[in-house]
C-alpha positions as CSV (number, residue, x, y, z in Angstrom):
1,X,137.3,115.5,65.5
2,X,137.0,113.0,68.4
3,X,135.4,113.5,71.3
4,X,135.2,112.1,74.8
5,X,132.9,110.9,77.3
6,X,133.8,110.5,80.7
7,X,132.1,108.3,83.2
8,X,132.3,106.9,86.8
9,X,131.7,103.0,88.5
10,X,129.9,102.8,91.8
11,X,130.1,99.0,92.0
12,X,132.7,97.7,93.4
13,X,136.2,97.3,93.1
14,X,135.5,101.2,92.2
15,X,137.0,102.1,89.1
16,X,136.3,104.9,86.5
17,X,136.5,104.8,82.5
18,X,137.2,107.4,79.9
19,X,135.4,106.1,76.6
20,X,136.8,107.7,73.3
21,X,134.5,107.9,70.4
22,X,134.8,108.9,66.7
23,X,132.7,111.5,65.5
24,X,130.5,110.3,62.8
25,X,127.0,109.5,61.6
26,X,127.5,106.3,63.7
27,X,130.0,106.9,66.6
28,X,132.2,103.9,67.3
29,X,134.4,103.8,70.9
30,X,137.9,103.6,69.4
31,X,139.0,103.1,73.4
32,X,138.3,102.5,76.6
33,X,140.4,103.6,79.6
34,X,139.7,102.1,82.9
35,X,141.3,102.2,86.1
36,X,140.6,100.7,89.2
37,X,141.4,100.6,92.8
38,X,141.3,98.1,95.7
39,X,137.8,97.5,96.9
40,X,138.5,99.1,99.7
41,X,139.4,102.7,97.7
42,X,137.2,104.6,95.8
43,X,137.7,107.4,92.8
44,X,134.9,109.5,91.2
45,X,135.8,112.0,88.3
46,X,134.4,115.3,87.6
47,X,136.0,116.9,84.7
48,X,138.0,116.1,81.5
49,X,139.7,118.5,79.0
50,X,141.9,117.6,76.0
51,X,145.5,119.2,75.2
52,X,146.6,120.0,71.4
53,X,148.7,116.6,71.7
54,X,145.5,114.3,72.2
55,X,146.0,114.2,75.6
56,X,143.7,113.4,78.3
57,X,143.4,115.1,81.7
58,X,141.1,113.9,84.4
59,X,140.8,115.5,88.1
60,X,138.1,114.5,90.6
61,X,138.6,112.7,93.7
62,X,139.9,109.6,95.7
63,X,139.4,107.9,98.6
64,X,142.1,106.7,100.4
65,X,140.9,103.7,102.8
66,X,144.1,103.9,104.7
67,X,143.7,107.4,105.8
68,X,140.0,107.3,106.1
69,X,139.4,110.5,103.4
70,X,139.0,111.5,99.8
71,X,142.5,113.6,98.3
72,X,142.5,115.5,95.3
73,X,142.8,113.1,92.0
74,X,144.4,114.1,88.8
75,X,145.4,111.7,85.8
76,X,147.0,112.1,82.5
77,X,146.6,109.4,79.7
78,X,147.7,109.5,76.2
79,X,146.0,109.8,73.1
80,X,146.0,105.7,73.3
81,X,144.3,106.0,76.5
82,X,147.1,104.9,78.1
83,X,147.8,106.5,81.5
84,X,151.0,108.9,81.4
85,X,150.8,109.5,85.5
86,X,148.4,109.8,88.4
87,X,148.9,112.4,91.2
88,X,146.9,112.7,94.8
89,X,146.8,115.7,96.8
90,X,145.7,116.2,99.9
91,X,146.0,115.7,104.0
92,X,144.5,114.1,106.8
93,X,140.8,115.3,106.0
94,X,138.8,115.5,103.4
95,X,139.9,117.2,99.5
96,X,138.0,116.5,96.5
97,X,138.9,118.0,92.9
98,X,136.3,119.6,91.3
99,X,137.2,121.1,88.0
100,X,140.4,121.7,85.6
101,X,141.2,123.6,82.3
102,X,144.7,124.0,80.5
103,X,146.4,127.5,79.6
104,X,147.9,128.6,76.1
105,X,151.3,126.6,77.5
106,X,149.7,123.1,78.0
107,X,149.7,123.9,82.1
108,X,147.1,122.3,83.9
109,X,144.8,124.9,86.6
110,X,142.6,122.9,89.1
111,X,140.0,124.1,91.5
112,X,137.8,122.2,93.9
113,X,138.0,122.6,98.3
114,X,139.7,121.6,100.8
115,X,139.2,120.6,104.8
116,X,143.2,120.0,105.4
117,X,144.0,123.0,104.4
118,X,143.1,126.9,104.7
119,X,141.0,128.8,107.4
120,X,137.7,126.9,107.9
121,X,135.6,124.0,107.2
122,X,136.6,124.2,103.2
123,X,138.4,126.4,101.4
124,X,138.2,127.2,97.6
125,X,141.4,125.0,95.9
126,X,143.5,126.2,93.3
127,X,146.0,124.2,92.3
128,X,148.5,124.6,88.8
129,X,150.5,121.6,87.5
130,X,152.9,121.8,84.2
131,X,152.0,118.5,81.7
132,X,155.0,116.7,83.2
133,X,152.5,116.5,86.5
134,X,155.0,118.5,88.6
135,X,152.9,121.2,91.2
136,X,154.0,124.4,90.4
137,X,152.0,125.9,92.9
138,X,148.5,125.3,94.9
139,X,147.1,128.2,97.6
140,X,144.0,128.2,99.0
141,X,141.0,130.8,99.4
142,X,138.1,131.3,101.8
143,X,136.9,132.7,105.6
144,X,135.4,131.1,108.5
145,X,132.3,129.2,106.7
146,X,132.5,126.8,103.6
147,X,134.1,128.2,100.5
148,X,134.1,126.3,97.5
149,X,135.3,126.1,93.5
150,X,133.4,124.1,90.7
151,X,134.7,125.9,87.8
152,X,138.2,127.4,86.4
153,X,138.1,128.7,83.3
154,X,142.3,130.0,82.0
155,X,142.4,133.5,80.6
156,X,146.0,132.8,77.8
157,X,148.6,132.6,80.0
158,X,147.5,135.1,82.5
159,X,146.2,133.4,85.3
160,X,142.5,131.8,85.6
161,X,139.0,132.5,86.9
162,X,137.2,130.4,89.3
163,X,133.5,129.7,90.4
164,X,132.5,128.2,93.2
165,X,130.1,129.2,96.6
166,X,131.4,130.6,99.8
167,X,128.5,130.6,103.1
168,X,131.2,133.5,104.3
169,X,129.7,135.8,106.0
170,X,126.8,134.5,105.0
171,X,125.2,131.4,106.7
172,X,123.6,130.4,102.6
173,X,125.6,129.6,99.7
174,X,126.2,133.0,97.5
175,X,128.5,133.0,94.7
176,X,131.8,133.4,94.8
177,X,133.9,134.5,92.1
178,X,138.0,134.5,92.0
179,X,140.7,136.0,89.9
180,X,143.8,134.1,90.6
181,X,146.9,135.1,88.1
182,X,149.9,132.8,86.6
183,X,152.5,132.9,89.4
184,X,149.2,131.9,92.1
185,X,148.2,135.3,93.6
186,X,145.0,135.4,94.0
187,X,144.4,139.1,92.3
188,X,140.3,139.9,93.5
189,X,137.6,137.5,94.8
190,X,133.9,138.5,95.0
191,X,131.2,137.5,96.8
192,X,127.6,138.0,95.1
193,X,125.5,138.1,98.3
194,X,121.7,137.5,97.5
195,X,118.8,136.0,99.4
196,X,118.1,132.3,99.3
197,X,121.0,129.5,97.8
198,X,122.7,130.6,94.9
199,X,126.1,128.7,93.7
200,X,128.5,129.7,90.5
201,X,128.6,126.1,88.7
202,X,130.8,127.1,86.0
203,X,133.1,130.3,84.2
204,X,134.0,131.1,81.0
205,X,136.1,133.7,79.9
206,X,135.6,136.0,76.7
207,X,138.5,138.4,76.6
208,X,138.4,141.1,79.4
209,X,134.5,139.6,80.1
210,X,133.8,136.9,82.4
211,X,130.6,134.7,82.1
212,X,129.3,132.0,84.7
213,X,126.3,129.7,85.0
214,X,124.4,130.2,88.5
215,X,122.8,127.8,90.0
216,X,119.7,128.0,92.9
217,X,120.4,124.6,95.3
218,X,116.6,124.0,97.0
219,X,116.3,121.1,99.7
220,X,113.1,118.9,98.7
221,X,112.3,118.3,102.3
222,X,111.7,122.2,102.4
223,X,109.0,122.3,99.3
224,X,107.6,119.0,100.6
225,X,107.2,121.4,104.3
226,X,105.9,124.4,102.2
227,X,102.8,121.9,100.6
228,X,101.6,120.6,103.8
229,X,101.9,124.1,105.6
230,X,99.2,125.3,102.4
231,X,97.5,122.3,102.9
232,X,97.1,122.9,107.1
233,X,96.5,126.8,106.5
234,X,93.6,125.3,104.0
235,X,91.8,123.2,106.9
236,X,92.4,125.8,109.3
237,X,90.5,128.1,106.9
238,X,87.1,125.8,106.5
239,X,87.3,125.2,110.1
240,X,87.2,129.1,110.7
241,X,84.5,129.3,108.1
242,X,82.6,126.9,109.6
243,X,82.5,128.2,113.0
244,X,81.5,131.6,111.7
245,X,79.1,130.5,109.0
246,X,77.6,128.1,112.7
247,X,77.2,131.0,115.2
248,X,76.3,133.3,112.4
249,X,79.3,135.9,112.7
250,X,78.8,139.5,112.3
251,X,76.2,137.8,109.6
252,X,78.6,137.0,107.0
253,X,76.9,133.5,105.7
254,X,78.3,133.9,102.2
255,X,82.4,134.7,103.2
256,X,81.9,131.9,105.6
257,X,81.1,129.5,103.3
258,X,83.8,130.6,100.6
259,X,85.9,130.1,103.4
260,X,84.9,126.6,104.2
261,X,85.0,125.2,100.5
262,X,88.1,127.0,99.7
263,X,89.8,125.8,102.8
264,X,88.9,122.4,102.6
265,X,89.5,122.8,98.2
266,X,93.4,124.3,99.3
267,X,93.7,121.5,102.0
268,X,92.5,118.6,100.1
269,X,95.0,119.3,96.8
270,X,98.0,120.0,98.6
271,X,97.3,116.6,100.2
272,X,96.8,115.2,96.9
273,X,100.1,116.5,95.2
274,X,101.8,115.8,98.7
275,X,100.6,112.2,98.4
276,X,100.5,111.5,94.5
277,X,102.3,114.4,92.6
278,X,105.4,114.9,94.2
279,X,107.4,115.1,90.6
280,X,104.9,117.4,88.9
281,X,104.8,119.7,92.0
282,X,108.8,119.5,91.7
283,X,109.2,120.0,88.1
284,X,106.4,123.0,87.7
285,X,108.4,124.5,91.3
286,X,111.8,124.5,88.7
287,X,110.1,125.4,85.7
288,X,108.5,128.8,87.8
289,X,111.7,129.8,88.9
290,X,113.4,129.3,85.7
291,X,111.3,131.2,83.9
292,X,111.0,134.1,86.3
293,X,115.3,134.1,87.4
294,X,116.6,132.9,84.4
295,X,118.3,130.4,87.1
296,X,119.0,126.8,86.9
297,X,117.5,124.8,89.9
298,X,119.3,121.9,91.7
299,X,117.3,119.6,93.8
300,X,119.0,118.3,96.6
């Protein structure tokens, strides 16, 4: 069995590289793939999957300096590493290719958004090539806000599941699951509308059952807010306490003076991990929320 690792160049001229390795006590890279663009283009890749044949398919995205925006990549290569074809797809704004999986019949199903395209800002991109790298067909899905796919997952030869988030009608991401069949109808779509950020990152399918990994997306600016409100109610609180504990107020020395030490205690360690313990604050925040939703949390 071999398996492959898949990685991306920021520097410039940008280029990305598929490494193959051997499986083994000691893995040894029996290839290395690289391609590269002018330094004024760009490409980034996001998934890789593996036909019967050794073959290697890559979608993610490109930047095309002459029209000023990223298009849809996809890229075959042999099991040499050896590139078979390239395709772009894409407008005059910006696509980017998120995700791809292969049916029972070696066709290739991609999913990722589109701003050229569809109804709104981004639409949810489904797109189905056959291994020659001909487009059989590509539709689009989505409303008036942002609507997104990160994951495709086929079902045989029966169509394919997607994944994604969609802030339609909602104004935060919810997740968004599609049902889109062989010949590009797209069947059902649902919208799982909670409170808060919630994103489908990926979708597997287990006969008629399908299973996807959510996601919660929670700006750091926002928890870095929430600390130094906790950390102003906390001063607010002793200065309350103080006043009251002062002009003796409705005699209550003693809840006075719990208030002033635990106000000045709450406003001094939120401070504290504000100033010194941003990670742990972070890490213990994720570690909460995983243990109470079962979610996994993206910082952003």
């Amino acid at each position: 069995m071999l398996f492959i690792l898949f990685g991306a160049l920021l520097a410039f001229p940008k280029s990305n590289q598929i490494y193959h390795i051997n499986e083994g006590s000691s893995p040894m890279t029996s290839y290395q793939s690289v391609w590269e663009f002018t330094s004024t283009d760009q490409s980034e890749g996001n998934s890789i999957m593996q036909d019967a044949f050794g073959n290697i398919y890559v979608t993610g995205s490109y930047y095309n300096a002459s029209k000023g925006c990223w298009d849809v990549l996809l890229n075959k290569f042999n099991n040499n590493g050896s590139r078979v074809w390239n395709i772009t797809w894409g407008g005059l704004d910006d696509d980017f290719g998120q995700d791809l999986d292969l049916d029972d019949e070696g066709n290739i199903y991609l999913t990722g958004s589109t701003s050229s395209f569809g109804n709104a800002s981004f639409d949810v991109l489904v797109a189905k090539y056959n291994m020659d790298g001909e487009l059989q067909w590509n539709i689009t899905v989505g409303n008036d806000g942002w609507d997104v796919g990160n994951g495709i997952r086929c079902n045989g030869t029966s169509g394919a599941y997607v994944v994604g988030f969609s802030t339609s009608p909602a104004t935060n991401e919810d997740i968004l699951l599609l049902k889109i069949t062989a010949d590009g109808t797209a069947t059902w779509n649902h919208t799982f509308v909670k409170e808060g950020v919630d994103v489908g990152f990926d979708v597997d399918v287990a006969g008629d059952e399908v299973f996807f990994i959510e996601q919660i997306i929670v700006a750091k600016e926002n928890l870095v807010k929430l600390n130094l409100f906790w950390g102003l109610i906390g001063f607010i609180a002793a200065i309350g306490g103080f006043f009251m504990f002062l002009f003796n107020f409705l005699d209550l020395q003693m809840v006075s003076l719990f208030l002033v030490i635990a106000g000045v205690f709450t406003g001094l360690l939120n401070l504290y991990i504000y100033r010194f313990k941003p990670a742990w604050f972070f890490n213990n925040y994720k570690k909460r929320v995983q243990k109470q939703t079962g979610k996994e949390v993206i910082f952003q």
